[in-house]
N, C-alpha and C positions, 0 to 999 in steps of 0.2 A: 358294562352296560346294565347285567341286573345283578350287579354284586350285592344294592342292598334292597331288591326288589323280590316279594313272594307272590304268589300267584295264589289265588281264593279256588280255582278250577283247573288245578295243574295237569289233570287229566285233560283238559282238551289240547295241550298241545301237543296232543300224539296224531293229531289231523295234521301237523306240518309237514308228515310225510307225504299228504295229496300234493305238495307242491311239485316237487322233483317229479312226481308219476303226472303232473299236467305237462310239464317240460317235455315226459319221454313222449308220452302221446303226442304231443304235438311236431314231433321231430319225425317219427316213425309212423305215425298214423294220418294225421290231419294233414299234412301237408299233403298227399297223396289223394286225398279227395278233394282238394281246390281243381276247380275246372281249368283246363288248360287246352291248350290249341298247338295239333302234333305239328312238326316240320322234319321235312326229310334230313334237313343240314342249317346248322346253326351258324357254319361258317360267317355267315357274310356281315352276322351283328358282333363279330368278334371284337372289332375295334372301338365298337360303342363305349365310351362311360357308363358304369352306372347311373344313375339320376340318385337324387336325395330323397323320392318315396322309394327305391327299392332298398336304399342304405339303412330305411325306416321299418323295411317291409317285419323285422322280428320285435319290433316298439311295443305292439300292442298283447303280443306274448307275454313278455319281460313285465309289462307293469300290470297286467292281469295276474300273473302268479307271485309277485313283490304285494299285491293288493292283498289277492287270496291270504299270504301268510300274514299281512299286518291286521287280518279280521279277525283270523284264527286267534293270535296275540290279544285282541281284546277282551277276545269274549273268552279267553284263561282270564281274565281281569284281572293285570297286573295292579299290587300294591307296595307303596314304600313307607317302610315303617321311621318313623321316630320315637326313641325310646328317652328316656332320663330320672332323673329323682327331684321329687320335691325335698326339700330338708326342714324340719320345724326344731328347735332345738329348746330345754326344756332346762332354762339358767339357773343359777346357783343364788342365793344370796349369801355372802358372808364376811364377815367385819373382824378383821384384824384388833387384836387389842396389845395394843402392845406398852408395857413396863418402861416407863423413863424415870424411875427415879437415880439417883446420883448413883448407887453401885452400878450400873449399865454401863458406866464409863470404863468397868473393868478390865483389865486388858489381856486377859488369859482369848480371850479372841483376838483376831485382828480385824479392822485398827482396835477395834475397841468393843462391847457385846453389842450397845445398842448401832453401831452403823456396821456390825454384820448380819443385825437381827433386817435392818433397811435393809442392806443389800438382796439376801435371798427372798423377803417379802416383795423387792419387785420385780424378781424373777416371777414371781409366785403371780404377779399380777398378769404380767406378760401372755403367761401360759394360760390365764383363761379371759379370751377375750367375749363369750357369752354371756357372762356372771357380771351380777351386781355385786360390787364390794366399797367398802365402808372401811375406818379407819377411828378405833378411840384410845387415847393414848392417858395413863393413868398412873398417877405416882400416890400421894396421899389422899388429890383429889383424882376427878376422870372427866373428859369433855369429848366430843366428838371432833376430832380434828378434821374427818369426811365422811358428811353422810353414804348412803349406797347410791351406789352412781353405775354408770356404765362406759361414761368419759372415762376412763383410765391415766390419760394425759392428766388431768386434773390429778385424779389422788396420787398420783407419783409424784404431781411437784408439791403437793403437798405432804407426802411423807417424808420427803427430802430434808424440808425444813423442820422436821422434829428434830429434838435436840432437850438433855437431861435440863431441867430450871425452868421448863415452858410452865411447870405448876410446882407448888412446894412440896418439898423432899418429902417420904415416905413411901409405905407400898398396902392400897389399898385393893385388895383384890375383889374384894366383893363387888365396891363400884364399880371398879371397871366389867366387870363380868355383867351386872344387870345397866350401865348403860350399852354397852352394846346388845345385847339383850332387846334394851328398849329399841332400836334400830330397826328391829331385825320384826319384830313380835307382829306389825301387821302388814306385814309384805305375803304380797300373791303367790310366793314361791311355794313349790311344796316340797323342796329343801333349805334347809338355812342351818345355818353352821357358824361358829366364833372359833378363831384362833389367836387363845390364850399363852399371853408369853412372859414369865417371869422370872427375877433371877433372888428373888427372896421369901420372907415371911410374910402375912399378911401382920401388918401392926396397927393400922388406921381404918379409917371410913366408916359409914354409918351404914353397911350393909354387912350379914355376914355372908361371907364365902356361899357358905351352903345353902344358903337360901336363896341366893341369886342363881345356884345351881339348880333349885326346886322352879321356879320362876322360867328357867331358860328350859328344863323339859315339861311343865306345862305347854309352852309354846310351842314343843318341839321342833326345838335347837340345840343340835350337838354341839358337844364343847370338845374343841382339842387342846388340850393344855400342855407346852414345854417349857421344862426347868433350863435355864440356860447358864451354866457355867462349870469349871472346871474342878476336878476331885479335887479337895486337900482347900490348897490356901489361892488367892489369886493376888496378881499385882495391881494396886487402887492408886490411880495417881492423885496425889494431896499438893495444894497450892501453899507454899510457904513463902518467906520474904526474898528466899535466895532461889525462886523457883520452883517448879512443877518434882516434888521428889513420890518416890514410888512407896509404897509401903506393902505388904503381904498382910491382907483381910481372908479370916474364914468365910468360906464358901457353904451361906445356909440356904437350903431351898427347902420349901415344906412338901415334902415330895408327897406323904402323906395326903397332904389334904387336894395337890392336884391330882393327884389319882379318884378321891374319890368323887372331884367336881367330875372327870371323865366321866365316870362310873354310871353316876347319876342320871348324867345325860344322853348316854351312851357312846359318846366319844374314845378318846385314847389318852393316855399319855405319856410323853416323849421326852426324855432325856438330851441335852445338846452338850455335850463339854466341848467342841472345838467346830469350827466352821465347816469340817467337812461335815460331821454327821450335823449338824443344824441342814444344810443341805438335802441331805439323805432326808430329814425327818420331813421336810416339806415337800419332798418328792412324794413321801408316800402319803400326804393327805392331800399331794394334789390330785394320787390315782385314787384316793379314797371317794373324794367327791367329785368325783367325772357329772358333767350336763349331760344330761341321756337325751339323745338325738333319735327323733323319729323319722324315717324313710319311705316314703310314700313313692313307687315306684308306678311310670305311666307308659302306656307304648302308643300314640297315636298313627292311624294308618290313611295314606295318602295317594287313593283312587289314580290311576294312571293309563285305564283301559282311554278316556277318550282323547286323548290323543292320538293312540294307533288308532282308533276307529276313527279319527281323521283322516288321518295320513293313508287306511286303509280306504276310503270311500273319494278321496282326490283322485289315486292314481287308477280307482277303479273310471272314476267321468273320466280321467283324461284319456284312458285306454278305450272308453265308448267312443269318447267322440276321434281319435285316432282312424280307431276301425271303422266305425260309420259317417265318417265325413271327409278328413282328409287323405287315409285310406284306403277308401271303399272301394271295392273293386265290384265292375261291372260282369258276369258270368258270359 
C-alpha cells in the first residue's frame, strides 16, 4: 500500500499511537462511566436476543478510531512520486564514400571487396539509427548516389544496387572526398564525419586529394580513410572469350597519402586486408563516433493526503450520526 509512497511530515505519524490508547480507554475506562441502572439478577433477560443496536453498540468506537488514524495519514501528507528520463540525442551526420572502380571486384575478399565493403557498411547503418547518413560512390568520376537522410530503409536499398561500371573506370579520390564533403558542409550537426574507402591510387579527377582534405577540415569534418585489400598480389577476375578467368594484380594502395588526408582532418586511418578486420575497422569508428545522448532526469510528486482526509472525515459523520442519532442513548 505505500511501497511507492513518501510522506512530506513523517513525523506525524508517530500520533498513530493515540489510536490503540483511544481503544484502551474506551474498553477500560469509558465504558465504566456510561450510566447504567443496577439489577439484583439478570436472570430473567437471559433468554432475550440481542437486538441489532446492541450488535452495533461498538460501531461508533471502531470508526472514530479508523477515522482518528486516516486524519492522522493525511496530515503526514502522503506522496507518490513518478520518476523517469527525458532523452535528446545529439546525431551524427556522415557520408560513406565509397571506391567502385573495377579493381573492387577483387576477390582477395569475399565475394568480392566491393560487396564486402556493402556488406559491413550496412551493418554500419543498422547500428546508428540517430544519424544522418549519405552515400557517394566515386571511381574516375563521383556523384551522390544518397543524400543525408535518416530513412535508412532508403539508403540500404540504395547501396545495394551500387555495382563497379555505375561511372567510368578510374580512382579519383579527391572528388570523391570533396563531394561528400560538399554533403556534409552545411548540416546543423556539430559532428560530421566521411568514411573514405579505397583500394587504389588516386590517377584522375579534377580535385587533389589534399585539398579536398584542407576543404573537409575547414568544415570540420573528420575523414576516416581505409585502404582495402590484401598484402602481396590479389586475384582480378578478367572476362575473355572462354569465360570469366582469374589473373593475380599487385595490390597498390597509396597508404601514404590516406594517412595524411586522416591527419589533416583529424580522422584515422585503417588498413582492411580480409573481411574480418574490415569489420573490426568499422567497429571501431562506429565507437569512435557515438551520438552523445543527453539525459534530463524528472521526478514528479503526486499529492495523496485527500483522499484519506476523505475517507478520514466520512467515517468520522457516519460515527456522529451513529452515536447521535441512531445510537443515542437516553441517561
Amino acid at each position: 500500500m505505500f511501497g511507492n509512497v513518501t510522506f512530506a511530515y513523517p513525523w506525524m505519524l508517530y500520533f498513530l499511537a493515540v489510536v490503540p490508547l483511544m481503544i484502551v480507554w474506551h474498553w477500560k475506562i469509558g465504558r465504566t462511566k456510561e450510566a447504567s441502572v443496577k439489577y439484583s439478577s439478570l436472570n430473567s433477560f437471559g433468554g432475550i436476543p440481542a437486538s441489532w443496536k446492541e450488535k452495533l453498540n461498538a460501531a461508533p468506537m471502531v470508526l472514530r478510531s479508523m477515522a482518528v488514524g486516516l486524519l492522522i495519514v493525511a496530515l503526514a501528507r502522503p506522496q507518490s512520486f513518478s520518476s523517469g528520463q527525458n532523452m535528446t540525442t545529439e546525431g551524427i551526420d556522415i557520408v560513406l564514400a565509397l571506391d567502385i572502380s573495377g579493381s573492387m571486384t577483387s576477390e582477395d575478399f569475399k565475394p568480392n571487396r566491393i560487396e564486402a565493403a556493402k556488406s559491413v557498411a550496412d551493418k554500419f547503418i543498422d547500428g546508428r539509427p540517430n544519424d544522418r547518413i549519405g552515400l557517394v560512390i566515386f571511381a574516375r568520376q563521383a556523384f551522390t548516389q544518397c543524400p543525408l537522410t535518416i530513412d535508412h530503409t532508403v539508403l540500404k536499398n540504395l547501396l545495394k544496387k551500387v555495382e563497379p561500371g555505375m561511372v567510368p573506370d578510374g580512382t579519383a579520390i579527391g572528388n570523391g572526398l570533396a563531394d561528400a564533403v560538399g554533403r556534409l558542409k552545411n548540416g546543423e550537426a556539430k559532428s560530421k564525419a566521411v568514411i573514405l574507402m579505397t583500394d587504389g591510387v588516386n590517377n584522375s579527377g579534377e580535385i587533389d586529394p589534399l585539398t579536398a582534405a584542407e576543404i573537409a577540415k575547414t568544415y570540420g569534418v573528420r575523414v576516416y580513410t581505409i585502404g582495402i585489400g590484401t598484402n602481396g598480389e590479389a586475384p582480378y577476375p578478367v572476362q575473355t572469350p572462354f569465360g570469366v578467368r582469374y589473373q593475380m594484380v599487385p595490390v597498390q594502395i597509396d597508404e601514404g597519402l590516406l594517412k595524411q588526408i586522416a591527419g589533416i582532418t583529424g580522422g584515422e586511418y585503417f588498413r582492411a586486408t580480409d573481411n574480418r578486420t574490415l569489420n573490426q575497422i568499422y567497429e571501431k569508428i562506429d565507437k569512435l563516433e557515438k551520438s552523445k545522448i543527453n539525459v534530463t532526469s524528472y521526478r514528479n510528486a503526486a499529492e495523496l493526503f485527500p483522499g484519506w482526509l476523505d475517507a478520514g472525515l466520512i467515517l468520522l459523520l457516519l460515527e456522529l450520526g451513529l452515536s447521535r442519532v441512531v445510537l443515542r442513548r437516553v441517561p
